[in-house]
C-alpha positions in Angstrom: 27.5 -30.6 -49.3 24.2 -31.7 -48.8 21.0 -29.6 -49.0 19.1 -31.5 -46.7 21.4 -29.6 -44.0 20.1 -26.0 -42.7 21.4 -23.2 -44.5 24.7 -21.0 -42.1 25.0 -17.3 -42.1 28.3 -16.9 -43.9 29.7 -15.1 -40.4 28.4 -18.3 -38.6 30.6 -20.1 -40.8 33.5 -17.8 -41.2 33.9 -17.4 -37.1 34.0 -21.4 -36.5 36.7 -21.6 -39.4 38.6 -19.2 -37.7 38.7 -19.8 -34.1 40.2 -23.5 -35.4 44.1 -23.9 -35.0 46.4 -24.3 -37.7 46.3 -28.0 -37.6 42.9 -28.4 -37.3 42.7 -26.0 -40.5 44.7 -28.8 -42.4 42.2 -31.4 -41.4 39.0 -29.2 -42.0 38.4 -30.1 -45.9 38.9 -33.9 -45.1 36.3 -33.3 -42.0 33.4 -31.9 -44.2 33.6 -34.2 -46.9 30.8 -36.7 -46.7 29.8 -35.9 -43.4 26.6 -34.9 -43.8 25.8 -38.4 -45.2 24.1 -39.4 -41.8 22.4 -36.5 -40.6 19.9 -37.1 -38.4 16.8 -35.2 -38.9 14.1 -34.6 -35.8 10.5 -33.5 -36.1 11.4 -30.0 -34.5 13.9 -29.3 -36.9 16.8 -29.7 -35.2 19.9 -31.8 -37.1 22.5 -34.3 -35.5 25.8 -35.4 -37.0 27.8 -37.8 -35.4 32.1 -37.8 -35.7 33.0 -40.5 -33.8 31.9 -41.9 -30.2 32.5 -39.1 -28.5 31.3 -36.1 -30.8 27.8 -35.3 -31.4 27.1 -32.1 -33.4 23.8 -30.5 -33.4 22.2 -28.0 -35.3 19.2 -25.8 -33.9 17.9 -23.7 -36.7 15.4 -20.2 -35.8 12.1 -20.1 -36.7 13.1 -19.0 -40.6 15.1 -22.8 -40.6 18.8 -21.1 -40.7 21.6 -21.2 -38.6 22.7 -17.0 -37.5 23.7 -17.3 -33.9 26.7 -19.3 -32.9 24.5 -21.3 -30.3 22.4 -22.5 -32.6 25.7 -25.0 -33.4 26.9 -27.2 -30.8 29.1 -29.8 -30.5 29.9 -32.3 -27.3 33.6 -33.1 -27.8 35.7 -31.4 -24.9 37.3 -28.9 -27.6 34.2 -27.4 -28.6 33.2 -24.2 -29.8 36.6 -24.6 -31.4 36.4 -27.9 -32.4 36.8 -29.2 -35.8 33.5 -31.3 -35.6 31.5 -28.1 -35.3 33.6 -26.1 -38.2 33.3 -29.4 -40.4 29.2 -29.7 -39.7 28.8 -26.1 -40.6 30.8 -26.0 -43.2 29.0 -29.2 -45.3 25.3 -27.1 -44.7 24.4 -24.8 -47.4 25.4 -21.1 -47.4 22.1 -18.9 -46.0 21.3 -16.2 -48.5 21.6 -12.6 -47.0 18.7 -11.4 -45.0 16.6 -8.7 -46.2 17.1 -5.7 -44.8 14.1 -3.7 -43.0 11.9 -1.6 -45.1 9.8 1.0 -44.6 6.6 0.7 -42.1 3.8 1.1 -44.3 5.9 -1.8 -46.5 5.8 -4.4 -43.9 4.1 -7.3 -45.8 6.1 -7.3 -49.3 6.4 -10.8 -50.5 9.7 -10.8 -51.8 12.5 -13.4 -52.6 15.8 -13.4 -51.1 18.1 -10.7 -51.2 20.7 -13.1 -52.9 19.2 -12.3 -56.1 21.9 -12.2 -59.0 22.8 -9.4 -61.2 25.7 -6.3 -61.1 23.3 -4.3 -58.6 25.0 -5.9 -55.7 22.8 -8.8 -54.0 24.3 -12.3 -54.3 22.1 -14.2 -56.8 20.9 -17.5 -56.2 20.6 -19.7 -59.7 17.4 -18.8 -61.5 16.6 -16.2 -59.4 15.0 -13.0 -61.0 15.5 -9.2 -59.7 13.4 -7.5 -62.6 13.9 -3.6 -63.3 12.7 -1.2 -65.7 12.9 2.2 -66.3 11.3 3.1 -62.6 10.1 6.7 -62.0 9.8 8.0 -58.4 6.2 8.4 -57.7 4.9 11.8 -57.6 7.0 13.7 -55.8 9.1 11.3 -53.7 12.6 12.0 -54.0 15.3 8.8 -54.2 17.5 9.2 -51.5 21.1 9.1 -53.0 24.0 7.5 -51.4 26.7 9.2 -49.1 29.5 10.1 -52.5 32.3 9.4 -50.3 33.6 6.2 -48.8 34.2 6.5 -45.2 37.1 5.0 -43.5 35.7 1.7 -42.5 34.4 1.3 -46.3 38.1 1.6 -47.3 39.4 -0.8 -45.1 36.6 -3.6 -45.4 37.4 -3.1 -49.6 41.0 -3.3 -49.3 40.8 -6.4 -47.2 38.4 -7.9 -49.2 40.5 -7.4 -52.3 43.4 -8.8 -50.4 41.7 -11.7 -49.4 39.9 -12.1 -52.9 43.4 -11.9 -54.4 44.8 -14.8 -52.4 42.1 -16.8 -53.5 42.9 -16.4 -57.1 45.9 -17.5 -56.6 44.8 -20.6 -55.0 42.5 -21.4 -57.3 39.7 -24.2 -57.2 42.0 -26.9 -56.4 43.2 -25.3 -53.1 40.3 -23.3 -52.6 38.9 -24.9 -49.5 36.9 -24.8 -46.6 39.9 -22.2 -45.0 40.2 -20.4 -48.5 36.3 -19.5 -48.2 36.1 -19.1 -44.7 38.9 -16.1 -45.0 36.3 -14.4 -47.7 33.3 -15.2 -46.3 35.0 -13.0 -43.0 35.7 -10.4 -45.4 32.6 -10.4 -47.0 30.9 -9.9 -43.3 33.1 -7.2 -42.6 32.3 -5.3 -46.4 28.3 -5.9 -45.2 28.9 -4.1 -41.2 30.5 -1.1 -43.4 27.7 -1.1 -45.8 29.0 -2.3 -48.8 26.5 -5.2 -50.0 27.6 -5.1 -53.5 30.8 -6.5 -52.5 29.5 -9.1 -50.2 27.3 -10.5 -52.3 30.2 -10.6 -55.1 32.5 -12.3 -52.6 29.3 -14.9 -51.5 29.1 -15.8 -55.1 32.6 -16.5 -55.3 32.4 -18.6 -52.5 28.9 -20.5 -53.9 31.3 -20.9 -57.0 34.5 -22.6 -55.6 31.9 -25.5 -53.7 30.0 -26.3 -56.5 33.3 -26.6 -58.5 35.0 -28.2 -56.0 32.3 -30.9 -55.6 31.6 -31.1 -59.1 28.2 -30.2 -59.1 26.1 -30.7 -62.5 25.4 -27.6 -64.1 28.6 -25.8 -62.5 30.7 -24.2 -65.0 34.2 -22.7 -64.8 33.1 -19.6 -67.4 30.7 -18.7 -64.2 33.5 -18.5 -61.7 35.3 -16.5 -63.7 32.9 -13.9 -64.2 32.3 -13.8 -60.4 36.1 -13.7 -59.4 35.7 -10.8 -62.2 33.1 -8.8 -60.4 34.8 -9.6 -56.7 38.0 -8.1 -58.0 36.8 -5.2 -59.6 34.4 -3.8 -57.3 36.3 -4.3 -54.4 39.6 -2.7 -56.0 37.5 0.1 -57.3 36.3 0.4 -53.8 39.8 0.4 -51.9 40.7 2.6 -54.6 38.5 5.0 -53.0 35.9 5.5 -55.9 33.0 7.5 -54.7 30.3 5.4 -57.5 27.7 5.1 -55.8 26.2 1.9 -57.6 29.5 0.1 -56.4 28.5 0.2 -53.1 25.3 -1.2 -53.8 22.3 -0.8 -51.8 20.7 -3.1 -49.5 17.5 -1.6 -48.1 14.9 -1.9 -50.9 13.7 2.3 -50.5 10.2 2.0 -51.2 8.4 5.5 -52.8 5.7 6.2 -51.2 2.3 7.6 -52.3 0.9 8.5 -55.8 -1.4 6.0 -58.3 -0.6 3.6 -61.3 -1.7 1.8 -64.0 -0.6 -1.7 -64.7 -0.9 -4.2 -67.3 0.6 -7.8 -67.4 2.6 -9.0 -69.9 4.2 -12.2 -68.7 4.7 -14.3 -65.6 8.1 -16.9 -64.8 9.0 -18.9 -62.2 11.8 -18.6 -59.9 14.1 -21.4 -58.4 16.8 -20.7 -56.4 19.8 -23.0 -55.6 19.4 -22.1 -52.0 15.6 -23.8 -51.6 13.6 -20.6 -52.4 10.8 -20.8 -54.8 8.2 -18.5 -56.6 6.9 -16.7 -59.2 8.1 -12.7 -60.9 4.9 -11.3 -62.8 6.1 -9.0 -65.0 3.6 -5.6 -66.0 3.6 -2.1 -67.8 2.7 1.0 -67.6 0.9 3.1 -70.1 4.3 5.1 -70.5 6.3 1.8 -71.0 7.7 2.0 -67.1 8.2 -1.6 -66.3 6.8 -2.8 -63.1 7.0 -6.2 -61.0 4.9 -8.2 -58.2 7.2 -11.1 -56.9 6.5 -13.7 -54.5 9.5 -15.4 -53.8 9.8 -17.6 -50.4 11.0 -20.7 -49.1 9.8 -23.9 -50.4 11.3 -24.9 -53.8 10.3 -26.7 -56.9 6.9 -27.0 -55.3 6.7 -23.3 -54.5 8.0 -22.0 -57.9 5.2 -24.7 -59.5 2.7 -23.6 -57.5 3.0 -19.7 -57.2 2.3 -18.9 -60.6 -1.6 -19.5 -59.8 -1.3 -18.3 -56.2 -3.3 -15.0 -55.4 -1.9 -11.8 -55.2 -0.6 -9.9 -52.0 -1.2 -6.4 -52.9 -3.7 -3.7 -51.7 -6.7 -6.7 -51.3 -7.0 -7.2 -55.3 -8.4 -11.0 -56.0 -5.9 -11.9 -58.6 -3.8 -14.5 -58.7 -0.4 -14.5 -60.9 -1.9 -16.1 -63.7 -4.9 -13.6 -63.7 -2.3 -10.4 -63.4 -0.4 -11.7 -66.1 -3.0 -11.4 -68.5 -5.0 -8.7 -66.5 -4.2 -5.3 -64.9 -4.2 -3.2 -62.0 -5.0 -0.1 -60.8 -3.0 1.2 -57.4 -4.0 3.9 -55.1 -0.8 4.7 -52.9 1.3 2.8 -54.2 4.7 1.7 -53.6 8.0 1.0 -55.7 11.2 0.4 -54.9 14.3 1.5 -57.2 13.9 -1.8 -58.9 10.4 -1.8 -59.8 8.9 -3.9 -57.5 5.5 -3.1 -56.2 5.0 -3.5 -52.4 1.9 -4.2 -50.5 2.0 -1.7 -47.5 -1.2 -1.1 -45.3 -2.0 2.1 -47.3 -2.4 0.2 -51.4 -4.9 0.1 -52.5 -5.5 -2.6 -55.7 -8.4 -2.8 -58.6 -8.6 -5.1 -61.1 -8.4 -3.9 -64.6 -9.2 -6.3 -67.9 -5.5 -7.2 -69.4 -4.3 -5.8 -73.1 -3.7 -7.9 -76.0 0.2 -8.0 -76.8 -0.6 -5.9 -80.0 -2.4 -3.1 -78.3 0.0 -0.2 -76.5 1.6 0.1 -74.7 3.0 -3.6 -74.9 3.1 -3.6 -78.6 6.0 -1.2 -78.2 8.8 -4.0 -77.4 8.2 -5.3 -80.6 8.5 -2.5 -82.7 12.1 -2.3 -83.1 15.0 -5.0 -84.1 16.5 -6.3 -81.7 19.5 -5.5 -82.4 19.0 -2.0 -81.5 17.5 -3.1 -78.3 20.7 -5.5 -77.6 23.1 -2.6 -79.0 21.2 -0.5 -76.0 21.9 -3.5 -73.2 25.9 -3.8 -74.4 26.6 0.0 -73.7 24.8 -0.5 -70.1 25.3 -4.3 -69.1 24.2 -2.8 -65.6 20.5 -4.0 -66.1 21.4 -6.6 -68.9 20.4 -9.3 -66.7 17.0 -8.7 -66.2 16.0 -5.7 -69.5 13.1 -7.7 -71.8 13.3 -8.3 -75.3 10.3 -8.4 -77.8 10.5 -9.8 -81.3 8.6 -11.8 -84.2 10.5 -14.8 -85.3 10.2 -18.1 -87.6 11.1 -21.2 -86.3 13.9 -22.9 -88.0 14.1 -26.2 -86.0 16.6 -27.4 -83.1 19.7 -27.7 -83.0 21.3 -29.4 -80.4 20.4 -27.5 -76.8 19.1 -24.7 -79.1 16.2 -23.4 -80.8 17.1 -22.1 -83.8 14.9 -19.3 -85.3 15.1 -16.5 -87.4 13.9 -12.3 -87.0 10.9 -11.7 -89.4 12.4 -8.6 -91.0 15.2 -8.3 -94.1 18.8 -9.4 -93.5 17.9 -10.8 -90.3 20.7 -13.3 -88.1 20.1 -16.3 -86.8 18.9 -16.2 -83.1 19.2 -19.4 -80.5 16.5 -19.7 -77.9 17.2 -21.7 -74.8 15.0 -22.6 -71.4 14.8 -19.4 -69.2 15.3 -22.1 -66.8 16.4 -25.5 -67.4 14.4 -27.3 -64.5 13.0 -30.5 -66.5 10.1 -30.3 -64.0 9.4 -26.8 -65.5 7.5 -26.2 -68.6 9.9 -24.0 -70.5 12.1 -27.0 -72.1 9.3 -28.9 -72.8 7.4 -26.2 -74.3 11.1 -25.4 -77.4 11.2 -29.2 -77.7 7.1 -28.9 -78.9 7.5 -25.6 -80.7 11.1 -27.3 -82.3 8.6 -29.7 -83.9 6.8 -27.0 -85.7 9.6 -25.4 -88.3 7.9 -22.9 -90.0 6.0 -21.2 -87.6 5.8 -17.7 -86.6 5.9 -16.6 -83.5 5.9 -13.4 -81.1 8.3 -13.9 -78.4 9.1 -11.9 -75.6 12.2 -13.2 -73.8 15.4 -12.1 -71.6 18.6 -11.7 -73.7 21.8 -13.8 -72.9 24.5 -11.2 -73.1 26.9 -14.2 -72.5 26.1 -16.2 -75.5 26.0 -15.0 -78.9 22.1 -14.0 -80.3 20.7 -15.9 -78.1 17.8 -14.8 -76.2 15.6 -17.2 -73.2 12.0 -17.0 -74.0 9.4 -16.5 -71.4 6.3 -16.3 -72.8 5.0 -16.5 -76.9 2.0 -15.7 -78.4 0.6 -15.8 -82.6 1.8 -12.9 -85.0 -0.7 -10.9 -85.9 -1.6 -11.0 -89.5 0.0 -14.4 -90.1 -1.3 -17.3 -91.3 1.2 -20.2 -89.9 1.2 -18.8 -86.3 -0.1 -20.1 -82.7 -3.7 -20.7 -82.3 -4.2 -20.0 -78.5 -7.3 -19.8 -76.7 -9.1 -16.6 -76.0 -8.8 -16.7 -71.8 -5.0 -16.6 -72.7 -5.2 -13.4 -74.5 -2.5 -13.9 -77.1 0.0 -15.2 -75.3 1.5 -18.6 -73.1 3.6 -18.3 -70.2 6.7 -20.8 -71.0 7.4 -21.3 -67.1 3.3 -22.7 -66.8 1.6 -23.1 -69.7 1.9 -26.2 -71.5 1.7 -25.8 -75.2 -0.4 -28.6 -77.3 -1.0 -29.7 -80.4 -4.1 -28.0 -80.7 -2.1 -24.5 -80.3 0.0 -25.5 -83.2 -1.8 -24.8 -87.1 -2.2 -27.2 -88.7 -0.7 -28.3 -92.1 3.0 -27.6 -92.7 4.8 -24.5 -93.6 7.7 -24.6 -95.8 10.6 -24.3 -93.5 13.9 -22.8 -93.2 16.6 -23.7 -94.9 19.1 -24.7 -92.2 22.5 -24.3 -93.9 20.7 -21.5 -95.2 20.1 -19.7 -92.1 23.5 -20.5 -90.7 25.9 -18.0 -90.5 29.1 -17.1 -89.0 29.2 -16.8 -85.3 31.6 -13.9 -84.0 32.5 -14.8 -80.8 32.8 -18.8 -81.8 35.5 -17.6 -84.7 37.5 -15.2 -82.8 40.8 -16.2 -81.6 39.5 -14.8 -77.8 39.1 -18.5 -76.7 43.1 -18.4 -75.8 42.5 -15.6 -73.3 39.1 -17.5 -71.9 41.2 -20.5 -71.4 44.1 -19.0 -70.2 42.1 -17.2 -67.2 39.6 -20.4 -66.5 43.0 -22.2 -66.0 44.0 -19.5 -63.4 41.0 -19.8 -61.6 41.1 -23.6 -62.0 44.2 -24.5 -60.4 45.4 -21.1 -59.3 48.8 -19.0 -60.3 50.9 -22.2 -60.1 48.8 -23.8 -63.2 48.9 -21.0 -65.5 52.6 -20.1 -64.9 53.4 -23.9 -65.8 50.4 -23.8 -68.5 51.7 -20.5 -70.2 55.7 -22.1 -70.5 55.5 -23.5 -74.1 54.4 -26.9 -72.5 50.5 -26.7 -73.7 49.2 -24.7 -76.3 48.6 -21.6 -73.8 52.4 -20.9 -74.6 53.5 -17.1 -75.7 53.5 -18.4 -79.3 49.8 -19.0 -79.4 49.3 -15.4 -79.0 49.8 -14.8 -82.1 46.3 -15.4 -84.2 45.5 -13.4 -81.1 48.0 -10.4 -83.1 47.1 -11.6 -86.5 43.6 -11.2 -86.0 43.8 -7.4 -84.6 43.5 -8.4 -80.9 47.0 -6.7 -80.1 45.2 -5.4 -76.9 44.5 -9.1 -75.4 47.7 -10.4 -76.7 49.7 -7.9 -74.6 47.3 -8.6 -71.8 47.2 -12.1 -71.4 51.3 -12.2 -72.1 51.6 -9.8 -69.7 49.4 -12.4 -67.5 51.1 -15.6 -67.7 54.8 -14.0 -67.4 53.3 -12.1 -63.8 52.2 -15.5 -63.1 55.7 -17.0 -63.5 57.2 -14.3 -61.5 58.2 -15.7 -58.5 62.0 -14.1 -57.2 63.5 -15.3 -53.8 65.9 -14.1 -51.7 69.6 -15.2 -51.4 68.0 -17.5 -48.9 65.5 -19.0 -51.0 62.3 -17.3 -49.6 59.8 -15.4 -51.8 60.7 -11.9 -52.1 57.4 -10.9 -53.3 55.1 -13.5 -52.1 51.9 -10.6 -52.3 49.0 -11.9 -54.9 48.6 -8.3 -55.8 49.9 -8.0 -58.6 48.8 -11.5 -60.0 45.4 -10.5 -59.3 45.7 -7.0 -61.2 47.0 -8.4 -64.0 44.1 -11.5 -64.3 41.5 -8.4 -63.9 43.3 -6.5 -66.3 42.9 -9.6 -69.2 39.3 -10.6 -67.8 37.4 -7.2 -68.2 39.5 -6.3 -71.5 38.3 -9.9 -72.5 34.4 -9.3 -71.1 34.3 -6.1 -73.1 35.6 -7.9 -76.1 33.1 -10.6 -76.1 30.3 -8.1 -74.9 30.8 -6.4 -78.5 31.2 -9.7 -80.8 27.8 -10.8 -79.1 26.2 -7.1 -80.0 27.7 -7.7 -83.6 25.8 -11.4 -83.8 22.7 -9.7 -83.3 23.2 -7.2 -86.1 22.2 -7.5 -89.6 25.3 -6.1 -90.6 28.1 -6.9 -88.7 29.8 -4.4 -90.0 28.0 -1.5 -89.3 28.8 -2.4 -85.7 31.6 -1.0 -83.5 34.8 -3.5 -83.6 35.7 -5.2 -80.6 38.1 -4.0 -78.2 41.2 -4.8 -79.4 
C-alpha cells in the first residue's frame, strides 16, 4: 500500500470488493500488490494507474483529497465498475479516516483532528493520535444529552453481523486475511455506522488498519496490537448483538458541544500529533482551578510538517493571540464557552478568549498531579481503563540511566519501583527521543515529569513535558520564558538545562527489581492467542497438538503458578480450535466460527484483565498490598 495514493472511504472500498465475482475475488490480493508502484500523479490531484494496455484507472479525489463517491473511481476496461482493476486500485490507497460528524451551529469553526482518534470511546484511532479527556463538567446548566438505553432493531442486526463477520476473520487470520477478508468488515463496519453504532465501526476499521500493516510487514506493526483490536471488535460487537443497553458501547459520534457559561484555563503541556493516515498537529493540554482538564487541538491534514509546525501556530479560539507554545505556558479566560464531553474547547462565533499569565507547575492547581504516588493514580486508571489512554500522570523522579529503548528512573519517595520512560512518540524527526537520549546522559538528576501512563507495559509511563524539582539541588535549570517546564514534543533540551557537576547515581542492579508481568507464566496464553490471530484457527489447532511448546502440557506453570482460570481458558481454546466434526460425507458439520471466536474472547479479556493487574502491581511499592491477578 502506498501512501502517496488518496485515502477511500471504507464503503467505497467495501462496495467495489463486493460487486467483483468469485473469480475475480481469488485474483484481488495478487491485483493490489505493487500496483500502486507507478501511480501517476497530475497537478489537479487526480491519480492514474495503469493494468495493462487496455486498463487505465483513475482516481478523482473531492476537495478534502479523499475518495467517498463511487465516481470519483473509474476505470476504462469494458468490465468496469465491476472490474478487478478498479477494486485492486482502491484497495492499494490508504483507508480515509471517518468524517466528523456535524456539530452544533455556533461550533462551526472547531479545529479538530480526525474522528479516527484511538481509545475505548469508540473513534478509530490513527497512530499517535491524541483524544484527551478529563474530568469534564457540563457548563452551567447545560444538560448532556444521554443516549437512547435501548438498541433498536437495526442496531441489533448491524452488531450481530458484524460479530459474524469479525468472527470469520479470526479464523482466517493474518495469513488469509485479505483484500476480500477486509472488504466483508469494512461492509459491516458501514452498516454498524448507518445504525449508529460508531464504537463498533471504528473497532472493526482498526482491525482492518491492523491486518494490512501485518500483512505487508510494515515497521512498527506489532501482532500484541492486533490482538487487542480483534479483542475490542469482538467484544463490543457481541455485547451489542447481545442486546446490551450500555450506552458507552455504542459510542458516540457527534462531538455535543455545552453551550454557554465562563472558564478559567491554565496550560500545563503541549504534544504533537501524527497520525498514520497523513494528519498532523498539535493537543495543548490545560486546567482548571478545580482540577477539570481541558484541551484546544488543532489536528488537520498535512503530516510531519503540520505536527512540527503547530505547536507554535496561533490559537483558534474566541480571537485570543496565543499560539500553542504561549497557551501552554499561559492561560485563558472564556466567555461562552464551549466543551464537548471530552474536554475539548470549541471556537464557536459566540467565545470569547483573554489571555491570562500561565502558573508555575508548583502553584495550584497543577501542583495537585504531583501530590500523590503514582501508584494510586495508576491503581485509579486499572479499575477504569475507559480513559486510560489519555488520563495524565504527575511525578518527581531520579534518573537512573538507559537501558535499552528505556529510560530507567526511579519515584522520589520511600520504597519506590523502578519506572521506564519511553518517547510519547517515536517519530525520530520529533523531539521526544532525542530529548531521554540527553536526559539518559544525566544519571542523577531529578526531575518533575508529567507524562501519559502505558497501561500495556509494566511501570512505564511516556513523558511529555519535564521541568526542575523544586527544592533540589541536581535538577533542570530551564530558562524563565519556559516557566518551569519543556515540552518533550518541541523543546529541545541542552546542555545548558542540565546542572552542572555530577550527582552520585543510581545503582542499577540496585534499582532493578522483579517485573510482574515479565515473570508470569501469562506469556503461554499471549502466544497462544497472537498465533490465532496470526495464521487463524487452523494454526493454533496444529500449534496447541503437542507439536510446539503451546501443547496442553505447557499449561501447567500456568496451574502451578495459581493461573487455574487461564489454564482452563486457553485449554478450552486450543481443543475448540481443533474441533472440526464432518458429516458421514465428509463436509463440516459445524463449519460456524462462533464458537471459536467466543472461546478466543473468553482467554483474551481474562488474559487483558490479568495483565492489567500485574502492571498495577509494578507500580506499587508493595506488591503485595495489591489485589492478585485474575486467576
Amino acid at each position: 500500500m502506498s501512501t502517496e495514493l488518496p485515502p477511500v472511504a471504507p464503503e467505497v472500498l467495501a462496495e467495489a470488493v463486493e460487486n467483483l465475482t468469485a473469480r475475480l475475488r481469488k485474483k484481488l490480493d495478487a491485483a493490489t500488490e505493487d500496483c500502486a508502484a507507478g501511480a501517476t500523479h497530475e497537478a489537479d490531484g487526480t491519480v492514474t494507474l495503469r493494468f495493462g494496455e487496455d486498463a487505465l484507472v483513475t482516481l478523482r479525489p473531492g476537495p478534502a483529497g479523499t475518495i467517498t463517491t463511487a465516481e470519483q473511481a473509474v476505470c476504462s476496461c469494458l468490465l468496469a465498475p465491476r472490474c478487478l482493476h478498479r477494486a485492486a486500485a482502491l484497495g492499494a490507497a490508504p483507508l480515509a479516516d471517518i468524517p466528523p460528524e456535524p456539530v452544533a451551529a455556533a461550533e462551526p469553526a472547531t479545529p479538530v483532528g480526525p474522528a479516527g482518534s484511538t481509545a475505548p470511546a469508540g473513534s478509530a484511532e490513527p497512530v499517535g493520535s491524541v483524544k484527551p479527556v478529563g474530568s469534564v463538567k457540563p457548563v452551567d446548566s447545560a444538560e448532556p444529552v444521554e443516549p437512547e438505553p435501548v438498541l433498536t432493531a437495526a442496531q441489533l442486526r448491524a452488531a450481530g453481523a458484524l460479530w459474524h463477520v469479525a468472527a470469520e476473520a479470526l479464523a482466517a487470520g493474518v495469513t488469509a486475511g485479505g483484500a476480500v477478508v477486509q472488504a466483508e468488515l469494512l461492509r459491516a463496519a458501514h452498516s454498524a455506522r448507518l445504525a449508529g453504532l460508531p464504537r463498533a465501526e471504528a473497532a472493526a476499521l482498526r482491525v482492518v488498519r491492523g491486518l494490512r500493516a501485518a500483512r505487508e510487514h510494515r515497521a512498527g506493526q506489532r501482532l500484541g496490537d492486533l490482538t487487542g483490536a480483534f479483542r475490542e471488535l469482538l467484544h463490543t460487537a457481541g455485547m451489542l448483538a447481545s442486546g446490551s443497553a450500555d450506552p458507552t458501547l455504542t459510542g458516540a459520534a457527534r462531538r455535543a458541544y455545552a453551550q454557554g457559561g465562563s472558564l478559567q484555563v491554565h496550560g500545563l503541556c503541549r504534544e504533537p500529533v501524527l497520525s498514520a493516515t497523513g494528519y498532523g498537529g498539535v493537543v495543548t493540554h490545560l486546567l482548571a482551578p478545580d482540577g477539570t482538564r481541558f484541551s484546544v487541538s488543532d489536528v488537520r491534514p498535512g503530516g510531519l510538517a503540520r505536527a512540527r509546525g503547530a505547536g507554535s501556530a496561533s490559537v483558534a479560539l474566541g480571537g485570543a493571540v496565543l499560539d500553542h507554545a504561549g497557551l501552554a505556558r499561559g492561560g485563558l479566560r472564556i466567555v461562552g464557552a464551549t466543551v464537548s464531553p471530552e474536554g475539548r474547547l470549541g471556537a464557536g462565533r459566540g467565545v470569547r478568549a483573554t489571555p491570562l499569565p500561565g502558573i508555575a507547575w508548583t502553584e495550584p492547581p497543577a501542583a495537585a498531579l504531583f501530590a500523590r504516588p503514582a501508584a494510586e493514580a495508576v491503581a485509579e486508571l486499572s479499575a477504569d481503563p475507559e480513559g486510560s489512554e489519555t488520563a495524565l500522570l504527575g511525578c518527581d523522579v531520579t534518573v537512573v540511566g538507559a537501558a535499552g529503548e528505556h529510560l530507567l528512573v526511579r519515584e522520589s519517595r520511600p520504597d519506590a519501583p523502578l519506572l521506564r520512560l519511553l518517547p510519547a512518540h517515536p517519530h525520530p524527526e520529533l523531539a521526544h527521543t532525542e530529548n531521554l537520549r540527553r536526559i539518559a546522559s544525566y544519571p542523577g538528576v531529578q526531575l518533575r515529569v508529567l507524562g501519559r501512563p502505558d497501561l500495556d507495559r509494566t511501570a512505564t509511563l511516556r513523558p511529555l513535558a519535564v521541568g526542575p524539582v523544586p527544592g533540589a539541588q541536581y535538577t533542570l535549570r530551564l530558562p524563565d520564558a519556559w516557566l518551569g517546564r519543556a515540552d518533550l514534543g518541541y523543546d529541545r533540551l541542552q546542555g545548558a538545562h542540565f546542572p552542572q557537576g555530577a550527582a552520585a547515581p543510581v545503582p542499577l542492579d540496585a534499582a532493578e527489581g522483579p517485573d510482574p508481568l515479565a515473570d508470569s507464566p501469562l506469556w503461554r496464553v499471549r502466544r497462544l492467542l497472537e498465533t490465532g490471530v496470526a495464521g487463524g484457527r487452523r494454526a493454533l489447532a496444529e500449534a496447541a497438538r503437542g507439536t510446539s511448546s503451546l501443547a496442553a502440557a505447557s499449561y501447567g506453570p500456568l496451574r502451578r503458578a495459581g493461573f487455574t482460570a487461564a489454564a482452563d481458558l486457553a485449554a478450552g481454546l486450543a481443543a475448540e480450535a481443533d474441533r472440526r466434526p464432518r458429516d458421514v460425507f465428509g463436509r463440516l458439520a459445524d463449519p460456524s466460527p462462533d464458537g471459536y471466536a467466543r472461546a478466543w474472547l473468553a482467554a483474551a479479556t481474562h488474559l487483558a484483565a490479568a495483565e492489567r493487574s500485574l502492571i498495577a502491581a509494578s507500580w506499587a511499592a508493595d506488591p503485595s498490598a495489591t489485589p492478585p491477578a485474575p486467576r
